[in-house]
N, C-alpha and C positions, 0 to 999 in steps of 0.2 A: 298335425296334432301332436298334443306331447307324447302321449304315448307309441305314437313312430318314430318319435326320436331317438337317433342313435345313443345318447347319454342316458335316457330314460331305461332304454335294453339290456345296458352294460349295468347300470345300477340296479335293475331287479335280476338278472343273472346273479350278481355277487352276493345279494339280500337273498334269494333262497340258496345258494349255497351258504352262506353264514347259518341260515334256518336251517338245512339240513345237518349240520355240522355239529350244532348246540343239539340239535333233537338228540343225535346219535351219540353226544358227549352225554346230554343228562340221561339217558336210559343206561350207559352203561355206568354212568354216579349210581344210580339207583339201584340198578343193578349189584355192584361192589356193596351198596351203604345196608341193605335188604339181607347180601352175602356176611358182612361183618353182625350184625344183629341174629343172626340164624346159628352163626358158628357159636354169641356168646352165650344165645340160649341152648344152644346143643350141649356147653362144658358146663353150665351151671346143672342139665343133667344125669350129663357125667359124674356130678360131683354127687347126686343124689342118688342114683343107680348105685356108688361106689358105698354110699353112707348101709345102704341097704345088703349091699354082697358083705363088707363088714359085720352086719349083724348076725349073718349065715357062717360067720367065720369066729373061730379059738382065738381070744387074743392074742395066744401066742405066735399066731400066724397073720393076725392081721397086718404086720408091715410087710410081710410076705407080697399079699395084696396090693399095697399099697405100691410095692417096687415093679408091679406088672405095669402100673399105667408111667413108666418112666418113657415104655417107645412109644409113648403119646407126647412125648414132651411137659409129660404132667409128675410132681415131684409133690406127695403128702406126707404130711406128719399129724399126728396127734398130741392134744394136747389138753389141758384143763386150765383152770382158771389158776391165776397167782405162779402156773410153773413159766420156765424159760421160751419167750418165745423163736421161733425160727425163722429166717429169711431173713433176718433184721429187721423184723415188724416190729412196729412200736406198740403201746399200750393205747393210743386214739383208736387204731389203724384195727385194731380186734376188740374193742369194746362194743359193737355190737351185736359182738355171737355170745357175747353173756349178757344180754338182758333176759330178762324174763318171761316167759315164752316163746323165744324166738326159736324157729326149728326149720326156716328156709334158709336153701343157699342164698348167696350174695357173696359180689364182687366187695372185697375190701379194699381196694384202690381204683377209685371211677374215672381218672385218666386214663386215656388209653394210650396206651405203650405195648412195646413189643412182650415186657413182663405182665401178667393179671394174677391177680390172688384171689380165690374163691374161699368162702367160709362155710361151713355147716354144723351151726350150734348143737348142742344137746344129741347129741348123737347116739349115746346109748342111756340117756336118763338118770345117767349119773354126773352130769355135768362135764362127758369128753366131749371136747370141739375137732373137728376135722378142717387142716386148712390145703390148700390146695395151691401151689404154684404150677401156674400155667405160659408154656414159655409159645408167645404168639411168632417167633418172629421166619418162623417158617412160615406161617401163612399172609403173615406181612409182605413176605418175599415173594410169596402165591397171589397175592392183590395186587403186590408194584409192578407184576408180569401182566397181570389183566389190563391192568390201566394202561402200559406202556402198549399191550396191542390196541387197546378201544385208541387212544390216540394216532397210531401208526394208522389204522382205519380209518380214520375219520381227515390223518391229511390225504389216503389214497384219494377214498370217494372225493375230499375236496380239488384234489389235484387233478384227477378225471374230468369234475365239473369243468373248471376251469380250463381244463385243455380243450374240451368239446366247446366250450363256450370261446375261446379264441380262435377255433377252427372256424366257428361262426362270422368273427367278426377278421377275420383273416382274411377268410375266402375273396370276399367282394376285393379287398385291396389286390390281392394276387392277382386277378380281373385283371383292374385297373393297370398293373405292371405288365402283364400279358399285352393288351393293349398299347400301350404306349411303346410298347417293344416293335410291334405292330407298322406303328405311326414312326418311330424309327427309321424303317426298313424302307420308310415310302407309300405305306399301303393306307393312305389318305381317305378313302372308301369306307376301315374300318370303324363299324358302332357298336359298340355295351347294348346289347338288351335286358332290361330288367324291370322290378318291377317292386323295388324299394321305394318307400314314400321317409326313409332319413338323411340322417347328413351324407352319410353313404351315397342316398340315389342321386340325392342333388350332384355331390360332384360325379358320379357318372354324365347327372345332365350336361353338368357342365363341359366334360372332357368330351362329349358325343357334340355341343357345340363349340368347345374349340376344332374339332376335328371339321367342321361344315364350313367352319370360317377359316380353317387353315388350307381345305380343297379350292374355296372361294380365291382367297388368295394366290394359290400356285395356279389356278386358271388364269389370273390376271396375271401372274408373274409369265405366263404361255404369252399370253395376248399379248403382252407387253414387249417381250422379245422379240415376237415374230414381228410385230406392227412397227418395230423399231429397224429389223432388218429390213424392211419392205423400204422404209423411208429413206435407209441410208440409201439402200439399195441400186434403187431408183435412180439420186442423180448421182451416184455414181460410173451405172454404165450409161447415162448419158454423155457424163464428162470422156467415160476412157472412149465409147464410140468415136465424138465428135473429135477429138483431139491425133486419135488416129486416122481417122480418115483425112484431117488438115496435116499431119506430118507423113502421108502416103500420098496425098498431092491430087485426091480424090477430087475436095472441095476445091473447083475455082478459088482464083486470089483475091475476085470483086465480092464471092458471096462470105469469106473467111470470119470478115469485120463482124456478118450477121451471127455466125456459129460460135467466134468466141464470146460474144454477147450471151447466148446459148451459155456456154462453159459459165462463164461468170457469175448467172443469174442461180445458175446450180447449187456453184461453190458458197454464193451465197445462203440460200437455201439450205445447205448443210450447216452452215455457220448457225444459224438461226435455230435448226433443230440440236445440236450440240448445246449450245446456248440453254435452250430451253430444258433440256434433259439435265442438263447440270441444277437451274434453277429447281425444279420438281425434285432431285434427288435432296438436294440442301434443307428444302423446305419438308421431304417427308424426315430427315433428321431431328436432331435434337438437339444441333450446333446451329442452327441456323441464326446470322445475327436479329436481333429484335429488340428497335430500340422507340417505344411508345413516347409521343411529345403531342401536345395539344397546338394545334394548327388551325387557319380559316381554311377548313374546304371548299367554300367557294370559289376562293381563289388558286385554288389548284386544280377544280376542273373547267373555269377559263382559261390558265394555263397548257390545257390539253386538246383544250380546243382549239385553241392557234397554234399548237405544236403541228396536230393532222389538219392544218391548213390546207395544204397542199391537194391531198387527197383528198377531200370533202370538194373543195373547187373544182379537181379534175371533173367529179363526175357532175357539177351543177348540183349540189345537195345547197336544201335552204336549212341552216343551224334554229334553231329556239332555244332559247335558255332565260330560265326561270328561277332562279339561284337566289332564296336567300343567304343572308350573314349567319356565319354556323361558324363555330369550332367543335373540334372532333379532340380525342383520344388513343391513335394510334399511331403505327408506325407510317409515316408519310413515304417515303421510299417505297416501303412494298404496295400501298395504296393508289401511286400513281403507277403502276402496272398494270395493278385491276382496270385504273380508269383508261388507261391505253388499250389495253386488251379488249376492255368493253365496247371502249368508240371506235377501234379500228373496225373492231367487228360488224358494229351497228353500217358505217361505211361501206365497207368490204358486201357486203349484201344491201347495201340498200340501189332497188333502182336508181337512172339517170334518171336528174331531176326532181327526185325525192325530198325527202326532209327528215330528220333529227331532231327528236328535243332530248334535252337534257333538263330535269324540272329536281330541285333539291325542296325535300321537305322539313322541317325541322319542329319537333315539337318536346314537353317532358319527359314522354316514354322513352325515345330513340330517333335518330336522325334517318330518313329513307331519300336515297339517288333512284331515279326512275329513268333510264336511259333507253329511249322509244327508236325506232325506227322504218319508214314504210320499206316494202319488197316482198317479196314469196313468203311466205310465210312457213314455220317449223311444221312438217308435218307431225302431228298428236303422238305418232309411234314412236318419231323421236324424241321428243320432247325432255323422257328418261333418262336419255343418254348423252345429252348434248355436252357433259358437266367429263364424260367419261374421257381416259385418254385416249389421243389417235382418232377419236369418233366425229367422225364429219358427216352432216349430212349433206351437202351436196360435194361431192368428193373430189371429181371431174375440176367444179368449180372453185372448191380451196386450195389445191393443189395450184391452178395455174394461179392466182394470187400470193402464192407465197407459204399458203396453208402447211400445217401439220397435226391438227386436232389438241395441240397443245394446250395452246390461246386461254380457251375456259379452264379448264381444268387446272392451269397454275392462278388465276384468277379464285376459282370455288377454294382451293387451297387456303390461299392467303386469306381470304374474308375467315374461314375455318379458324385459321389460329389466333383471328382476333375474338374467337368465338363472337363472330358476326353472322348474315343469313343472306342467302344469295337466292332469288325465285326468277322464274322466268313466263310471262306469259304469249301465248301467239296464236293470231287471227287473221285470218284477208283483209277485215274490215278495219282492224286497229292496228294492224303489223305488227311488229315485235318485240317487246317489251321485257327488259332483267330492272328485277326490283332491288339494290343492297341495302341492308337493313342495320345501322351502325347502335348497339342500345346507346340512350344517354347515360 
């Protein structure tokens, strides 16, 4: 939803601290602007309260008066009409404390500035005016101290906001760094729990499944080592046994021919798994050569067919093949592997006496190979795993053929990077069957 989104959160965070910000700016505008309006109604009755103690007063003393409100900042003269005016006021600036009935104060300069002139016509009936200079700029200096705190104020609380509200959006990452520190160390196990539904939770999700897929991985990178030591293993102390006991003079010299036969088939067997472990390693890279050419498939899994001559004959297998005209799309070299890998396999397990098809289908969607075989069939349990490295289902019996579990798995490889599809079906009644799946 949008409003679990992490962009959605940060943007109304920021929008009510902006609204907090402006609320607390305009009350104290208002504040100030309420303050200024108050002060100049206070001096305008000033001016009037003054006009009034004047009239309680001897002219001879009225400037007397007049000099008291000087530690106000306030500086009056009197005057009449047609005499010199004071302050440098001009004749506009005082023409309306001599109109004719006038007898309220008023500002005689309505800009505001630090100086204000107050007037109060008629003053004693005889036509004396009273003018008033008013020097603002002390309290000018008393408002620019107001405003400078209401804004000091206003970036605290916003800075506040703002802090609290990245603690917020902090927090979860520091997590995440926690975490990964974590996963660092080795400690593959650990998971984020939480219960954010934004961009935040997602990548927790995600970091909680990289960490499922990165445990998955170092158990296969387990399995892998150890299943690789097992194999080296193997015919290794076969070779060092038998080689020692023929150079300690154990083995008779008629039975020797049979044991280094023994050695050979070993050394062999190592060759083959070395062989393969390199192929698997090239191919999980991102060097691996890969060079796509359009080919007649059919002709290259006739070709493979008479290659495993040999073995198909030994054991009395009867062949079918059912191969239309096809051209394919990929790399031909790593495809005859597959197709080796597939057929040897199909052989390699199939009873004496059995039979193989090889049946090619070809239509607009995608080209499909169906390479059948009768013999025991996959039991269901494995059927998951057959694709996996090192996994043999019958183990006893791939071993003494040659086996290493490699076989499919560099096969399922290859088809993968042509982003092609590999299935496998099996039954007693219909034996065993891998379906590859080339699109067109």
């Amino acid at each position: 939803m949008v409003r679990n989104s992490m962009r959605f959160q940060i943007g109304a965070v920021f929008t009510i601290i902006v609204l907090i910000s402006l609320f607390v700016s305009f009350g104290m505008t208002k504040l100030l602007s309420e303050r200024e309006v108050s002060i100049e109604q206070r001096y305008l009755t000033i001016a009037q309260d003054t006009v009034s103690l004047l009239a309680l007063t001897e002219p001879d003393r009225q400037q007397q008066v007049l000099d008291l409100l000087s530690g106000y900042n306030v500086t009056g003269k009197i005057i009449k009409q047609g005499s010199q005016l004071p302050f440098s006021l001009t004749e506009e600036k005082v023409a309306p404390l001599f109109i004719a009935g006038a007898s309220e104060p008023l500002f005689l300069n309505t800009e505001h500035g630090p100086i204000r002139f107050i007037g109060v016509p008629n003053i004693d009936n005889r036509g004396s005016t009273l003018i008033l200079k008013v020097d603002f700029i002390v309290f000018v200096e008393a408002l620019q101290r107001i405003l400078l705190i209401s804004l000091v104020t206003v970036l605290i609380i916003g800075g506040l906001l703002i802090l609290l509200a990245s603690h917020y959006i902090v927090k979860p990452v520091k997590r995440l760094t926690g975490a990964a520190k974590e996963m660092a160390k080795g400690n593959l196990d650990f998971r984020i729990k939480h219960s954010k539904k934004d961009e935040i939770g997602e990548l927790m999700d995600s970091f909680n499944h990289m960490a499922c897929e990165l445990q998955k991985i170092d158990k296969i990178r387990e399995n892998f080592v150890s299943n690789v030591s097992h194999e080296i293993q193997s015919p290794i102390t076969a070779i060092r046994g038998f080689t020692r006991a023929i150079s300690d003079g154990i083995i008779p010299a008629e039975n020797q021919k049979e044991y280094l036969e023994i050695i050979y088939q070993e050394t062999l067997r190592l060759s083959k798994l070395s062989d393969h472990l390199l192929r698997l390693a090239s191919l999980d890279s991102d060097n691996h050569p890969f060079y796509p050419a359009r080919y007649r498939l059919d002709e290259q899994l006739r070709r493979m067919i008479l290659v495993t001559e040999p073995l198909w004959t030994e054991k009395h297998l009867h062949i079918e093949l059912d191969l239309q005209d096809c051209q394919v799309y990929v790399d031909q070299d790593l495809f005859e592997q597959v197709w080796q890998n597939l057929i040897n396999n199909a052989i390699k397990y199939s009873d004496e006496n059995g039979w193989i098809e090889v049946l090619l289908e070809d239509n607009t969607e995608a080209v499909r190979v169906h390479i059948n075989n009768t013999g025991q069939a996959i039991p269901e349990t494995d059927l998951p795993h057959i694709f996996e490295r090192f996994y043999m289902v019958d183990k006893a019996r791939s071993q003494s053929g040659g086996g290493n579990g490699l076989g499919l798995s560099i096969a399922k490889k290859i088809i993968e990077l042509h982003k092609c599809k590999i299935d496998v079906t099996s039954n007693e009644e219909e034996g065993t069957c891998f379906t590859v799946t080339i699109p067109g």
